[in-house]
N, CA, C and O atoms as a printed pandas DataFrame, in Angstrom:
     atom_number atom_name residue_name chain_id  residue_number  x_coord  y_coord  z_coord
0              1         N          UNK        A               1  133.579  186.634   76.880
1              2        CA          UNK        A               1  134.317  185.617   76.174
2              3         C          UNK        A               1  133.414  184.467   75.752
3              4         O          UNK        A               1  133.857  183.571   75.034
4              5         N          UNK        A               2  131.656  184.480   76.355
5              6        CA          UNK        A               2  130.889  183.856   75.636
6              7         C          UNK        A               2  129.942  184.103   75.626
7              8         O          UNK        A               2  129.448  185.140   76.067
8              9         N          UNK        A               3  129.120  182.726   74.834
9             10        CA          UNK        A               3  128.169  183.500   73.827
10            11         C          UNK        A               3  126.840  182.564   74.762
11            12         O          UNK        A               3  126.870  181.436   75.254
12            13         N          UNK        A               4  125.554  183.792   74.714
13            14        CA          UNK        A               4  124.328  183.039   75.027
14            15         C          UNK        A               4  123.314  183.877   74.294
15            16         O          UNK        A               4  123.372  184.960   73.711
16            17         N          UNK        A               5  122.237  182.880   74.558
17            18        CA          UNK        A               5  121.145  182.746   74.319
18            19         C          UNK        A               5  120.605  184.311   74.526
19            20         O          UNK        A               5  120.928  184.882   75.568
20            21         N          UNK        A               6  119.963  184.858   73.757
21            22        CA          UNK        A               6  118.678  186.279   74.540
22            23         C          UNK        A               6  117.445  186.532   73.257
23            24         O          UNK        A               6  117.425  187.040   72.136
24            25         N          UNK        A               7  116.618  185.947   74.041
25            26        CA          UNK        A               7  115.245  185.674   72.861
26            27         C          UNK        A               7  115.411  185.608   71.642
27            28         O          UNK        A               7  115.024  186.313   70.710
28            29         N          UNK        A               8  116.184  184.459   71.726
29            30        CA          UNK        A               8  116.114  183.986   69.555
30            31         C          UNK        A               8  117.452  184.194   69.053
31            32         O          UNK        A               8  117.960  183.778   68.012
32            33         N          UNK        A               9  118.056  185.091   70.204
33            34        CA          UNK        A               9  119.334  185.359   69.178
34            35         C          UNK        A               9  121.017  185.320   69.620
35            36         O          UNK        A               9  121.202  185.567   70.811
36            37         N          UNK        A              10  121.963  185.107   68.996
37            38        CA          UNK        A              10  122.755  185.086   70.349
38            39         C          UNK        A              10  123.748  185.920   70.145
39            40         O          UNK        A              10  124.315  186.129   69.073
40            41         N          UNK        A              11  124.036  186.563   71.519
41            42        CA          UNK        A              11  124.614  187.260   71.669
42            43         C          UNK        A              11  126.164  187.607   72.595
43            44         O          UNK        A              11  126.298  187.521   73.816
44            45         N          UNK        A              12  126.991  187.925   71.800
45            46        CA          UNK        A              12  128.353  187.941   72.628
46            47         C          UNK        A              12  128.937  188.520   73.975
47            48         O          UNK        A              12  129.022  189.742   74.104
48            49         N          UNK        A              13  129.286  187.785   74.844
49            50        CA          UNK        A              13  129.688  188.457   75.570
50            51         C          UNK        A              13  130.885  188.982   76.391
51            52         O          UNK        A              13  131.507  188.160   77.063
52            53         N          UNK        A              14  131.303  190.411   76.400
53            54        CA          UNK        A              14  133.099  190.176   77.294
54            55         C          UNK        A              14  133.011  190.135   78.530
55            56         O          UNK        A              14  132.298  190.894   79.186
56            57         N          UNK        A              15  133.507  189.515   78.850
57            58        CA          UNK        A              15  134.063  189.072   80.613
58            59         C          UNK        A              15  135.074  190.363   81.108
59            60         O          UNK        A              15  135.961  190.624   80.296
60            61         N          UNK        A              16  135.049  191.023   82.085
61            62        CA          UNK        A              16  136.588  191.622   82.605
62            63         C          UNK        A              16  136.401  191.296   84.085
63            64         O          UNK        A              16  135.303  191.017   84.565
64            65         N          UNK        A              17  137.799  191.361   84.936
65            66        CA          UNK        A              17  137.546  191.105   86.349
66            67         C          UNK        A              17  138.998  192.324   86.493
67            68         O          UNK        A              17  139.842  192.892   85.799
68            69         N          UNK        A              18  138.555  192.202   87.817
69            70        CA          UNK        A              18  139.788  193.108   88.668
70            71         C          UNK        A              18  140.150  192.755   90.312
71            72         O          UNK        A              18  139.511  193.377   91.160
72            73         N          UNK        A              19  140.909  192.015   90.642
73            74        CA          UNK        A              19  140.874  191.774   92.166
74            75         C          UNK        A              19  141.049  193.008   92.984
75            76         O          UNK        A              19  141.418  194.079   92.503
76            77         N          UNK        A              20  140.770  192.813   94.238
77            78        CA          UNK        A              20  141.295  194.045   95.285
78            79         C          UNK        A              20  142.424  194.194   95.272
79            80         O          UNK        A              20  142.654  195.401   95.203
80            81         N          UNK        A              21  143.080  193.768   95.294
81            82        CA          UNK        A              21  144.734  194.024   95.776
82            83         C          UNK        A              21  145.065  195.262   94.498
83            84         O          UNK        A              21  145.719  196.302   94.580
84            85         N          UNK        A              22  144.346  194.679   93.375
85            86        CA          UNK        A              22  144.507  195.324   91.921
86            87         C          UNK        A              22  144.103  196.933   91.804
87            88         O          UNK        A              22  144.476  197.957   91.231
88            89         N          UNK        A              23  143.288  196.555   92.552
89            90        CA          UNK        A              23  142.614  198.375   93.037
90            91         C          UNK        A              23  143.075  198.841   94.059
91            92         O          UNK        A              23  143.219  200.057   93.930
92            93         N          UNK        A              24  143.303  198.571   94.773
93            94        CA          UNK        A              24  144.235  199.247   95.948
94            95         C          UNK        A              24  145.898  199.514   95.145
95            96         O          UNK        A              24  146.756  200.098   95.809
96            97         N          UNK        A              25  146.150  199.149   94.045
97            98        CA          UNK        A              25  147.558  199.500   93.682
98            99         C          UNK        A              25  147.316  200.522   92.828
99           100         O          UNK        A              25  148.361  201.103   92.536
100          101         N          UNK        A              26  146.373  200.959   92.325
101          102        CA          UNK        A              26  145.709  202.340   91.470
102          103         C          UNK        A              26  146.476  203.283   92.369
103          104         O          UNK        A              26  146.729  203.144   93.566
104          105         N          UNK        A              27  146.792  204.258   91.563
105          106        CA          UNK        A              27  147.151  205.655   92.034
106          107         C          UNK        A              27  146.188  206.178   91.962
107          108         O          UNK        A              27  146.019  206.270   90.746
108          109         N          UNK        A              28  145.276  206.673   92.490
109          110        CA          UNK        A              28  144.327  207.152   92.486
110          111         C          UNK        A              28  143.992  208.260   92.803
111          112         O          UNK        A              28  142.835  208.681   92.777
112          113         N          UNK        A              29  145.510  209.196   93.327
113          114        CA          UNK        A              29  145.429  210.758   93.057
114          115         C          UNK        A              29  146.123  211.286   91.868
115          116         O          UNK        A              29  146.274  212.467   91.558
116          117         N          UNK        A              30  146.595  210.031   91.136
117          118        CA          UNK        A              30  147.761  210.592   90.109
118          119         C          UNK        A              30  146.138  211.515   88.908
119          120         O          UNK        A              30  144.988  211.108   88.743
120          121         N          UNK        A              31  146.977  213.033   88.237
121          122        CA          UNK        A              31  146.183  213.681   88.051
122          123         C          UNK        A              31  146.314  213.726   86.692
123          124         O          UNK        A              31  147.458  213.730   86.236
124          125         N          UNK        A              32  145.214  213.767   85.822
125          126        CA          UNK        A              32  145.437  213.981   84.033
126          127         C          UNK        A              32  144.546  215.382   84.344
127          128         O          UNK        A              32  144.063  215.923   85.339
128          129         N          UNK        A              33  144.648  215.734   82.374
129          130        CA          UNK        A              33  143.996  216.339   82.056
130          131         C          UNK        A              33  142.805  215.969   80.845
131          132         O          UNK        A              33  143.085  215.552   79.721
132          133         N          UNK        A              34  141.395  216.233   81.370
133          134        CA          UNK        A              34  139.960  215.925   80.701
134          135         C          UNK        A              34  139.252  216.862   80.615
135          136         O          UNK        A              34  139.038  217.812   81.368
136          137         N          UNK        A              35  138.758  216.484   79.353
137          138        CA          UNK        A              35  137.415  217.541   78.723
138          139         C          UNK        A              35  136.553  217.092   79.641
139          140         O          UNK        A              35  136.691  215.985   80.162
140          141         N          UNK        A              36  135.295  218.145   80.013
141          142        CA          UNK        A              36  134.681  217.985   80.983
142          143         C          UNK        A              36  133.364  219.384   80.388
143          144         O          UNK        A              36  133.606  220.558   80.106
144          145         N          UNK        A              37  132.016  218.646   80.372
145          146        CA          UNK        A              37  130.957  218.772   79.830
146          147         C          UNK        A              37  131.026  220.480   80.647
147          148         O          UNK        A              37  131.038  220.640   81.867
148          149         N          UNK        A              38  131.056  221.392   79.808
149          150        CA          UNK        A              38  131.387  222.940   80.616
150          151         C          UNK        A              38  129.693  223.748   80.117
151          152         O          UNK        A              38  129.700  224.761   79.418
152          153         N          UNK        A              39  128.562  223.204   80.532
153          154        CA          UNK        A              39  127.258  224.357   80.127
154          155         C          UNK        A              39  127.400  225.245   80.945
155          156         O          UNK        A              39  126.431  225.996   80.838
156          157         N          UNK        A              40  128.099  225.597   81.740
157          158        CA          UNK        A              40  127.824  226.990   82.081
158          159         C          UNK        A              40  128.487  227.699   81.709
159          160         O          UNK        A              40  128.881  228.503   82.554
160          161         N          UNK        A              41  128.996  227.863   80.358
161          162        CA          UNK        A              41  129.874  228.215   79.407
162          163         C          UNK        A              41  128.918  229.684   79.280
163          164         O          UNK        A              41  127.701  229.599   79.446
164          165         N          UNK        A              42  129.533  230.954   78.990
165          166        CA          UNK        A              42  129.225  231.913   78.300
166          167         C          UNK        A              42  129.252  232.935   77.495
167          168         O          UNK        A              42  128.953  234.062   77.890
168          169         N          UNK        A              43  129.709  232.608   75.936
169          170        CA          UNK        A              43  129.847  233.030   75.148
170          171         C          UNK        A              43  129.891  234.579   75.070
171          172         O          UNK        A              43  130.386  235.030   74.037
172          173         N          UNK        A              44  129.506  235.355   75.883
173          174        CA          UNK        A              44  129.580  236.656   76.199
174          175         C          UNK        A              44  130.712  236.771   76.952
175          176         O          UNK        A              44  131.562  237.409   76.331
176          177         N          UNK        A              45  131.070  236.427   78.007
177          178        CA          UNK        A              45  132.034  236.676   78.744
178          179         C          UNK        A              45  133.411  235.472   78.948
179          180         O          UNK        A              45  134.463  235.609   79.573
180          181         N          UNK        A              46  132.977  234.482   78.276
181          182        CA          UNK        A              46  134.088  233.339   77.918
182          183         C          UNK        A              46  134.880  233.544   76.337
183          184         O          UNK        A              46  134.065  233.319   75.443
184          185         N          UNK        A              47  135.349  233.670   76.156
185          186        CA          UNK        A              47  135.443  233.303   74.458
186          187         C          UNK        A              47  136.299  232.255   74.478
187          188         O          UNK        A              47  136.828  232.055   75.572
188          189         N          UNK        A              48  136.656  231.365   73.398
189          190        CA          UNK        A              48  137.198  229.942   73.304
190          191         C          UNK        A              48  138.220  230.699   72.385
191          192         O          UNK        A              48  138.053  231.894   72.138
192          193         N          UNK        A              49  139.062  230.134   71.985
193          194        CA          UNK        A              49  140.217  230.196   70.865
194          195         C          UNK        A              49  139.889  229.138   69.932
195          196         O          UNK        A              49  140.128  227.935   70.028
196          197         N          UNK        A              50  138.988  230.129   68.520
197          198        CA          UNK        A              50  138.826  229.756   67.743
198          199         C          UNK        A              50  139.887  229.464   66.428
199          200         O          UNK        A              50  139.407  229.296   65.307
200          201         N          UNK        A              51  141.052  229.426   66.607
201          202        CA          UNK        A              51  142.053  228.831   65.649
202          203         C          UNK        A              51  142.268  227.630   65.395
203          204         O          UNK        A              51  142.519  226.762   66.231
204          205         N          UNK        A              52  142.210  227.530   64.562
205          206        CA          UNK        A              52  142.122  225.864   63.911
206          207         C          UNK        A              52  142.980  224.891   64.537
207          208         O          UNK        A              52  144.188  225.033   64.347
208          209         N          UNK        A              53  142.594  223.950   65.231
209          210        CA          UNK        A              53  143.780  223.095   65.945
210          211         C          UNK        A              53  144.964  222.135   64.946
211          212         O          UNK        A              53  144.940  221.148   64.212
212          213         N          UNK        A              54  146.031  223.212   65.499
213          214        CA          UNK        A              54  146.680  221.630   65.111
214          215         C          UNK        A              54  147.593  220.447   65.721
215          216         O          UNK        A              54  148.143  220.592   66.812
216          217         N          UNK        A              55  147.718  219.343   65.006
217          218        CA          UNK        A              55  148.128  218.241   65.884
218          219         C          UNK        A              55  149.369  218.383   66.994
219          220         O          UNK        A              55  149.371  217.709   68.024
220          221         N          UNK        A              56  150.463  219.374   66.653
221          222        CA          UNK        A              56  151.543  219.493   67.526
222          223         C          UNK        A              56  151.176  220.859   68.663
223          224         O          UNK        A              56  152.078  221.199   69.428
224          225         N          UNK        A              57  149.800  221.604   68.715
225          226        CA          UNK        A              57  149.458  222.268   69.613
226          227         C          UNK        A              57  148.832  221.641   70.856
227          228         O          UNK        A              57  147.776  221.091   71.167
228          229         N          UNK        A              58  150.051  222.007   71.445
229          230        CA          UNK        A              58  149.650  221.462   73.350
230          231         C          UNK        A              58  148.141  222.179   73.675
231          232         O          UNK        A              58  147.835  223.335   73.380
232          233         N          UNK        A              59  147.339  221.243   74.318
233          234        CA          UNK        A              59  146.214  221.818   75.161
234          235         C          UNK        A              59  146.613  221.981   76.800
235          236         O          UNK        A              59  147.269  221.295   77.583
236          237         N          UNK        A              60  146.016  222.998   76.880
237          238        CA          UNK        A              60  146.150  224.004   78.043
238          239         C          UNK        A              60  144.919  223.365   79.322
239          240         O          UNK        A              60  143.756  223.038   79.085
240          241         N          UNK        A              61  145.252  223.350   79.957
241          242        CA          UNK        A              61  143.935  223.275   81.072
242          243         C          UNK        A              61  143.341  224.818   80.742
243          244         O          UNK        A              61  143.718  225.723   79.998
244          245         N          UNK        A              62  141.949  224.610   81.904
245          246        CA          UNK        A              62  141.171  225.656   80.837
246          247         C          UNK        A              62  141.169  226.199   79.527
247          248         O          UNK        A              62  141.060  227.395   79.254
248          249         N          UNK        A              63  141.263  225.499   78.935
249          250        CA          UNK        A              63  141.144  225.352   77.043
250          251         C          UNK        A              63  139.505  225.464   77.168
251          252         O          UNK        A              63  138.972  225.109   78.219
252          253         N          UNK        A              64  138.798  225.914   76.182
253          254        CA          UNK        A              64  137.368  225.623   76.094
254          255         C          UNK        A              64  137.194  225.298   74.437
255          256         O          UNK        A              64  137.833  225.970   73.628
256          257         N          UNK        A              65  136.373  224.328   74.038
257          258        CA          UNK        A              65  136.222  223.503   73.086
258          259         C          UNK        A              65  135.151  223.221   72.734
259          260         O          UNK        A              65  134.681  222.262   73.346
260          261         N          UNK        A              66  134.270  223.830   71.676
261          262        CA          UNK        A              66  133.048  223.777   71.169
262          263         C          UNK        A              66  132.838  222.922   70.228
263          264         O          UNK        A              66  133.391  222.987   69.131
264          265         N          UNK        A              67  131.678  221.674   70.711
265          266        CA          UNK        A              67  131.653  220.620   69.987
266          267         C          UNK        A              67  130.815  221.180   68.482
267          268         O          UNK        A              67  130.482  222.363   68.422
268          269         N          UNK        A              68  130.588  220.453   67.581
269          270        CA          UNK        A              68  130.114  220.349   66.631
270          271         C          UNK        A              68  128.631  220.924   66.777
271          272         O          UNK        A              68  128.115  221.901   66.235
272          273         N          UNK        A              69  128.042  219.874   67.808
273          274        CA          UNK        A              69  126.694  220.194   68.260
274          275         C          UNK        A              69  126.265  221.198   68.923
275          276         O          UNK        A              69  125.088  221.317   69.263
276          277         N          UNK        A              70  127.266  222.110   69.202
277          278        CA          UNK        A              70  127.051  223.221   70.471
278          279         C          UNK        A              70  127.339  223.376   71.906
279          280         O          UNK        A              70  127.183  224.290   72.716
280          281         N          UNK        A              71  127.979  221.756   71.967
281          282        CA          UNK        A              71  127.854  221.440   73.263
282          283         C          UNK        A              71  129.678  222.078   73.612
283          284         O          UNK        A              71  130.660  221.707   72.968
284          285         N          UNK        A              72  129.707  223.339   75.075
285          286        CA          UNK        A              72  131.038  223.566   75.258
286          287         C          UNK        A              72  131.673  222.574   75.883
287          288         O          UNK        A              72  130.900  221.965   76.623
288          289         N          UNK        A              73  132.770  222.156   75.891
289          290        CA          UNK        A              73  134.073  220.994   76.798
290          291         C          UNK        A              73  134.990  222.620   77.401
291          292         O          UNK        A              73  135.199  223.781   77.049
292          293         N          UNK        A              74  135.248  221.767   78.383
293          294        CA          UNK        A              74  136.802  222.540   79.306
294          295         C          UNK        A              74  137.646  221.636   79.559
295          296         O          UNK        A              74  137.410  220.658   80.268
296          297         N          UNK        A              75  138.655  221.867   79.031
297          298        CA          UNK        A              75  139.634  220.453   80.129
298          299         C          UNK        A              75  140.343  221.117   81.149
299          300         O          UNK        A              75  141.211  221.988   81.188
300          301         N          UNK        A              76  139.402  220.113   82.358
301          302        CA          UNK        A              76  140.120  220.733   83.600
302          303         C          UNK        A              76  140.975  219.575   84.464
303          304         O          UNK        A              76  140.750  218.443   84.035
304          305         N          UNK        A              77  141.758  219.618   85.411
305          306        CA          UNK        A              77  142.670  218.623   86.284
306          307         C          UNK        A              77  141.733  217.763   86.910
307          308         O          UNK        A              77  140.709  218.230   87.409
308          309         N          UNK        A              78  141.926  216.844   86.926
309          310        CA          UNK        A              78  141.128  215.932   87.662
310          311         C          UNK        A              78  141.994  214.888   88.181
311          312         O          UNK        A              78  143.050  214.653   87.592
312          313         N          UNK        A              79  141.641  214.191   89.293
313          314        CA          UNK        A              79  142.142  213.022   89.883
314          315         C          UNK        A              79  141.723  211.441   89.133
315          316         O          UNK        A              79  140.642  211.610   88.568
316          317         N          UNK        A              80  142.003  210.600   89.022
317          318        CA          UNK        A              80  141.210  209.257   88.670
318          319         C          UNK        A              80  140.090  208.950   89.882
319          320         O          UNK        A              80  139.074  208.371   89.499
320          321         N          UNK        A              81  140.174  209.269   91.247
321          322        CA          UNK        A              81  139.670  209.029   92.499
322          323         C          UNK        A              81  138.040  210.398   91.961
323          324         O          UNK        A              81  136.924  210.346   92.478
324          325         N          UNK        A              82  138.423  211.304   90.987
325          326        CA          UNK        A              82  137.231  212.251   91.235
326          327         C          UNK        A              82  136.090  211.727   90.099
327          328         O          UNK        A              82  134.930  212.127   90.004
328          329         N          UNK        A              83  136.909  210.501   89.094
329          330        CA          UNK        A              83  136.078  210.279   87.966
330          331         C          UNK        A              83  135.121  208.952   88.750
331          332         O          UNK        A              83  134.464  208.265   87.968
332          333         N          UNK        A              84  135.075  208.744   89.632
333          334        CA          UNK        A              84  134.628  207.777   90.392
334          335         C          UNK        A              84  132.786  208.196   91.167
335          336         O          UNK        A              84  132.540  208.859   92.174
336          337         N          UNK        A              85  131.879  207.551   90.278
337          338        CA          UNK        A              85  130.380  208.023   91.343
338          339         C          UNK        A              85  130.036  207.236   92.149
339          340         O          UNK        A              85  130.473  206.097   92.315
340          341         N          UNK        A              86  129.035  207.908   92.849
341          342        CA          UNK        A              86  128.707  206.901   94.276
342          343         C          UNK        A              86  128.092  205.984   94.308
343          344         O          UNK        A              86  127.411  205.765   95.310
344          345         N          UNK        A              87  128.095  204.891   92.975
345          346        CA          UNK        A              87  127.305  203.634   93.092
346          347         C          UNK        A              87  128.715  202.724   92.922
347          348         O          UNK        A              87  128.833  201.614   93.441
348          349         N          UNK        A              88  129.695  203.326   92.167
349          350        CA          UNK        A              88  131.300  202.215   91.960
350          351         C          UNK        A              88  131.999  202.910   93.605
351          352         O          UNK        A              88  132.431  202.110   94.435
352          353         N          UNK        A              89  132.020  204.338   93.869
353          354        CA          UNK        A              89  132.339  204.353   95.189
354          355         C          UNK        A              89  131.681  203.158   96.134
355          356         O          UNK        A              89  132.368  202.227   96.554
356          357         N          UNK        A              90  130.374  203.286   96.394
357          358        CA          UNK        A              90  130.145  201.952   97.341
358          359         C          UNK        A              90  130.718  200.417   96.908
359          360         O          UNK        A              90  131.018  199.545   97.723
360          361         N          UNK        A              91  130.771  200.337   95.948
361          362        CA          UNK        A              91  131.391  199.100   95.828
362          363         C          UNK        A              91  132.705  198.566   96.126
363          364         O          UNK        A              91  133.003  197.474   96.610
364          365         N          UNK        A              92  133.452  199.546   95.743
365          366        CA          UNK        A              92  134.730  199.242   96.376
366          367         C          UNK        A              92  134.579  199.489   98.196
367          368         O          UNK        A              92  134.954  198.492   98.813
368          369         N          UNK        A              93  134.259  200.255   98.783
369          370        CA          UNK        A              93  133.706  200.265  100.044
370          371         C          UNK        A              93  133.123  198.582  100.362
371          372         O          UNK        A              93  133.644  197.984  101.303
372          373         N          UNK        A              94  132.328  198.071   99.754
373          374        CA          UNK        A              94  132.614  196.567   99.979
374          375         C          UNK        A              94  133.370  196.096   99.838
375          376         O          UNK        A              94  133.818  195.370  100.726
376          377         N          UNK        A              95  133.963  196.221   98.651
377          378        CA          UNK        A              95  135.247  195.122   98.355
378          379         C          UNK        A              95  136.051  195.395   99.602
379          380         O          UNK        A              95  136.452  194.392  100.191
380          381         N          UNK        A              96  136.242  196.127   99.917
381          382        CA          UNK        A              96  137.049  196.551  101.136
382          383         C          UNK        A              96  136.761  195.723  102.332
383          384         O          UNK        A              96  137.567  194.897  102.760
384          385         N          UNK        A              97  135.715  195.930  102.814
385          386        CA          UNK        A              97  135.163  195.218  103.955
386          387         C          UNK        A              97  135.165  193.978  103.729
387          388         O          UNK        A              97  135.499  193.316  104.712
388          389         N          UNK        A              98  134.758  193.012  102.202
389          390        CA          UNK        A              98  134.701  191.593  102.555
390          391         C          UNK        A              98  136.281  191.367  102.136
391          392         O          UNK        A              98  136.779  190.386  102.688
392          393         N          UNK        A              99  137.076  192.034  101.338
393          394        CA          UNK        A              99  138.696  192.063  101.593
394          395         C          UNK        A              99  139.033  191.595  103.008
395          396         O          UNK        A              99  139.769  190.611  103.078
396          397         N          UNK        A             100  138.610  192.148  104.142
397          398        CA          UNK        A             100  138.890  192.282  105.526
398          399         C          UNK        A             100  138.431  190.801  106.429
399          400         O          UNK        A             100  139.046  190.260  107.348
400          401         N          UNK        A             101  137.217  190.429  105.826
401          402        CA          UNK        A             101  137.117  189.088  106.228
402          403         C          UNK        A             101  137.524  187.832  104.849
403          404         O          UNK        A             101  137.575  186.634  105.127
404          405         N          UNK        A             102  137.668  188.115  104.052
405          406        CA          UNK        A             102  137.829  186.787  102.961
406          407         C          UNK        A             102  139.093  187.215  102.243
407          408         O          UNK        A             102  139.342  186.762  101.126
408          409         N          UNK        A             103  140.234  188.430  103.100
409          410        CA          UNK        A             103  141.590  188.426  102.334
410          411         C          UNK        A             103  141.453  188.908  100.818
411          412         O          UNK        A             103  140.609  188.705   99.946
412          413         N          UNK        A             104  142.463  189.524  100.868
413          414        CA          UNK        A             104  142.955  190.401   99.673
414          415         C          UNK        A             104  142.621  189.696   98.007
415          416         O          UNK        A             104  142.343  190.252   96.945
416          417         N          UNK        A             105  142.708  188.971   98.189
417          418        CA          UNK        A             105  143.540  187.499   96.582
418          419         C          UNK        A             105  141.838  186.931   96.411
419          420         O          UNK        A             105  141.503  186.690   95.251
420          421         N          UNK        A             106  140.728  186.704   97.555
421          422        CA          UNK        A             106  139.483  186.091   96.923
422          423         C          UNK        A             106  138.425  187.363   96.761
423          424         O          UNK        A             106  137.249  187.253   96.416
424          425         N          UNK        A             107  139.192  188.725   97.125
425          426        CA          UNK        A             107  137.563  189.390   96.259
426          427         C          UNK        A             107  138.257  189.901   95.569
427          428         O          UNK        A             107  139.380  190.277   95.903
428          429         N          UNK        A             108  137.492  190.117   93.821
429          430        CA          UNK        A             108  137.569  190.448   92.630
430          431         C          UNK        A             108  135.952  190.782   92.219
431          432         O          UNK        A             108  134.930  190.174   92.537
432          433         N          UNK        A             109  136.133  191.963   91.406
433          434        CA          UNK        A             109  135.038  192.791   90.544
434          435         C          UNK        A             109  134.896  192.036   89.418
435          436         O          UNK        A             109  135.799  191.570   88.724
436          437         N          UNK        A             110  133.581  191.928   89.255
437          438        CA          UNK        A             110  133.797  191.302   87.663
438          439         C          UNK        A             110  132.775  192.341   86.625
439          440         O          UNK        A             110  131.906  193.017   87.177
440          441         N          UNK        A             111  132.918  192.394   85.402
441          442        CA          UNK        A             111  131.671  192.847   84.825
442          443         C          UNK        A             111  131.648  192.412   83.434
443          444         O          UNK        A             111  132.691  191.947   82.973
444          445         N          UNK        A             112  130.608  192.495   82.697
445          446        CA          UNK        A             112  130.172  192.406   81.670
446          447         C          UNK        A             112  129.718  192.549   80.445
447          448         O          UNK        A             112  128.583  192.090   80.320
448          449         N          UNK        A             113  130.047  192.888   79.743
449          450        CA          UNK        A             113  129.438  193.796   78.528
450          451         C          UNK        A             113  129.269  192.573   76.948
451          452         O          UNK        A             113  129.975  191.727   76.399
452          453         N          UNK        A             114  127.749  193.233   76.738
453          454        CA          UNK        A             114  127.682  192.669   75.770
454          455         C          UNK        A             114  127.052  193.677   74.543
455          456         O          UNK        A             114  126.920  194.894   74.678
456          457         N          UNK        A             115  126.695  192.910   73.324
457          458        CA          UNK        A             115  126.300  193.442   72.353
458          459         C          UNK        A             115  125.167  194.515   72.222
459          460         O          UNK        A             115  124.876  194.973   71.118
């Protein structure tokens, strides 16, 4: 939400935060369905359904989906808890612990993104 300085030029920046209490109210087994980077795809013994998609055709789990570039997708079930790696896993693992001494309402995540 602001703007600084970075050698000569300036650049914007967004703010987001999230308290604990906020993450602990995540469902975090509730389950979708995602494309999911599939190289061990094999065109010999996989075949994809090459019919032209259209907009009112439901996707299937195990659907397989060949990008433009070559690259295969699968959409398989996943949890929100499985899209999670072990550097944001440890963090909430803190938030947790200083939750426990500094209460629910004063720890919050913050992060940053800029241009």
């Amino acid at each position: 939400m602001g703007r600084t300085w970075r050698r000569g030029r300036t650049v914007s920046i967004r703010l987001s935060a999230c308290f604990w209490q906020e993450l602990q109210a995540v469902p975090w087994e509730e389950t979708t369905l995602q494309w999911m980077d599939y190289s061990e795809y094999d065109p010999a013994t996989d075949e994809p359904d090459d019919t032209e998609a259209e907009e009112d055709v439901e996707e299937k789990e195990g659907d397989i989906f060949i990008h433009d570039d070559g690259t295969p997708y699968r959409l398989e079930r996943m949890t929100r808890r499985d899209t999670i790696d072990r550097a944001l896993s440890a963090t909430f693992d803190l938030m947790e612990v200083l939750a426990k001494y500094c209460g629910d309402e004063n720890v919050r995540l913050v992060v940053w993104f800029d241009d």
